[in-house]
C-alpha positions, 0 to 999 in steps of 0.5 A: 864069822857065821857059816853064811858069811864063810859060804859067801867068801868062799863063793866070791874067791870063785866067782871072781877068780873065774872070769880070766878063764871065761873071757880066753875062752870066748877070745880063743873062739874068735868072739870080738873083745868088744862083744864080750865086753858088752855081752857081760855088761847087758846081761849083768844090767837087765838082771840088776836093774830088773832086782832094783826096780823090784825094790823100787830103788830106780828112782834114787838114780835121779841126778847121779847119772854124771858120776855113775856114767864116769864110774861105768866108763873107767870101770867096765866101759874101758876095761873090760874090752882091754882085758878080753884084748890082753888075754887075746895075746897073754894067758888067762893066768898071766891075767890074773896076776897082774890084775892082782897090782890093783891094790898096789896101784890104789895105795900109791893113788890113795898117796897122791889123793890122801894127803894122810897117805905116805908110803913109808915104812912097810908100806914102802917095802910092800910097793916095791916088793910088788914092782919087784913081783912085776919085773920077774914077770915081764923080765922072765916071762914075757920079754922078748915076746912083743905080742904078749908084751903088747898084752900086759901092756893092755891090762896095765891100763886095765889096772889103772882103771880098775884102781880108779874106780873104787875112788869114784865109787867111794867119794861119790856113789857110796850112799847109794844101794849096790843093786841101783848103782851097780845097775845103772854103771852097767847100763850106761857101760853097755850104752857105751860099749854098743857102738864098738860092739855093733862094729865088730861082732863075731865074724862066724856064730861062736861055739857052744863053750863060747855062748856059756862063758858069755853067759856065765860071765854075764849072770855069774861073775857080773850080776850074781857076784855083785849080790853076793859080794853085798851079803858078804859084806853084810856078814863080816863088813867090808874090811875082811870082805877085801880079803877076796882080793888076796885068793881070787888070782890064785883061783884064777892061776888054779883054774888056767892049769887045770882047765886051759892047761896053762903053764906059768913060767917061774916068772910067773910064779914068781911074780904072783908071790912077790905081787901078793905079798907087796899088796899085802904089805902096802896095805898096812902089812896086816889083814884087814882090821878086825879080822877074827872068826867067831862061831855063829851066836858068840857074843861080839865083845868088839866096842860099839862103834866097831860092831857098827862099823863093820856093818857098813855095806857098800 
């Protein structure tokens, strides 16, 4: 794995371990989910449309708008104000954690989808442990607290579509490059979102720590983080790219202890470790295929039609 493919893992463990933080902080200030949804989405359009159009891409949009429109709804037009909702009721780290279910949630939709799926096996065992993971959350944590009940229930449905999504993307818009696709999910997601945001914008004008977390979950976590994840992918393929998946929540916990100074209960705690270990089991129990780092330069004694795999971008 070359020193550029390990500075973009390292970068998107951050970048998308970051928006739980950025997001209570602009709630906690009194910004509407709705306008921190749509905030994200807007800038994160105008900056990707403006690199797509610079490489003359817009145009490979032409008949696609059904799905990218499908696509922007269950991945940023739904989910995104739901989060900011949650998090107005739960911490930035109880967040993260359940948002960590999401590969729990696509294995059991690749099982309905996937006729070759079954969860069996270790697969099995990883579902239920990461279930277990969700009860000691909300059995130890949050029972009793119907507000934060209300919370997790919200980012439930984010999970839900957050694991819909990928299948869209993957059947439907796949062939498309990240920047053009990226692109137009969110502009169309901002289309959809101004309604709601122009309802209900901030009652008072937001702090000066709100203006920046909305600004840095716009330009950071939605427009730079989908070019970096697209570099990423390019250096190391997208098996060992999804290795992201298993550090962004820890990255998420770490910084609502050191920043928001969260504590996370033992259920908390407890539910990350079982909800990670599940993902990981459900997933076939292993790192993603071909998971070896190699220095800079060393031949790659992989067979072809592996090299060749994983090269594939998103």
């Amino acid at each position: 794995m070359t020193a550029r493919g390990w500075a973009a893992f390292a970068a998107m463990s951050v970048i998308w371990g970051m928006p739980y933080l950025l997001i209570k902080v602009a709630v906690e200030d009194g910004v509407p989910p709705a306008f921190v949804a749509w905030s994200r989405l807007a800038l994160g359009a105008v900056i990707l449309l403006a690199l797509a159009a610079h490489a003359g891409l817009l145009a490979t949009l032409r008949g696609r708008w059904r799905w990218l429109a499908l696509f922007a709804a269950v991945e940023m037009a739904i989910p995104f104000p739901l989060l900011a909702a949650g998090e107005q009721r739960v911490s930035s780290s109880v967040a993260a954690i359940v948002i960590a279910t999401v590969p729990l949630v696509v294995a059991l939709l690749a099982m309905r989808f996937d006729a070759a799926e079954r969860a069996s096996g270790m697969r099995l065992v990883g579902l239920l442990i990461g279930l277990g993971g969700v009860v000691a959350l909300v059995g130890i944590d949050v029972a009793g607290r119907t507000d934060e009940l209300v919370g997790v229930a919200l980012i439930v449905i984010v999970v839900v579509c957050y694991s819909i999504g990928p299948l869209v993307l993957k059947h439907r818009l796949a062939d498309l490059d990240p920047r053009a696709q990226m692109g137009g999910s969110l502009a169309v997601a901002t289309l959809l979102l101004t309604p709601a945001a122009l309802v209900a914008p901030p009652g008072s004008a937001p702090s000066a720590d709100a203006w920046l977390a909305l600004a840095l979950l716009g330009v950071l976590c939605t427009a730079l983080a989908f070019v970096v994840f697209n570099v990423l992918i390019s250096e190391v393929g997208p098996g060992r790219a999804l290795v992201i998946t298993y550090i962004n929540p820890v990255v998420a916990v770490a910084l609502g202890v050191t920043i928001l100074g969260e504590r996370p209960g033992v259920g908390a705690v407890a539910g990350l470790l079982l909800i990670l270990a599940g993902s990981w089991l459900s997933t076939d129990g292993r790192l993603p295929p071909g998971l070896t780092w190699r220095r800079a330069g060393t031949p790659d004694h992989r067979p072809r039609g592996v090299r060749a795999a994983g090269r594939l971008r998103r």
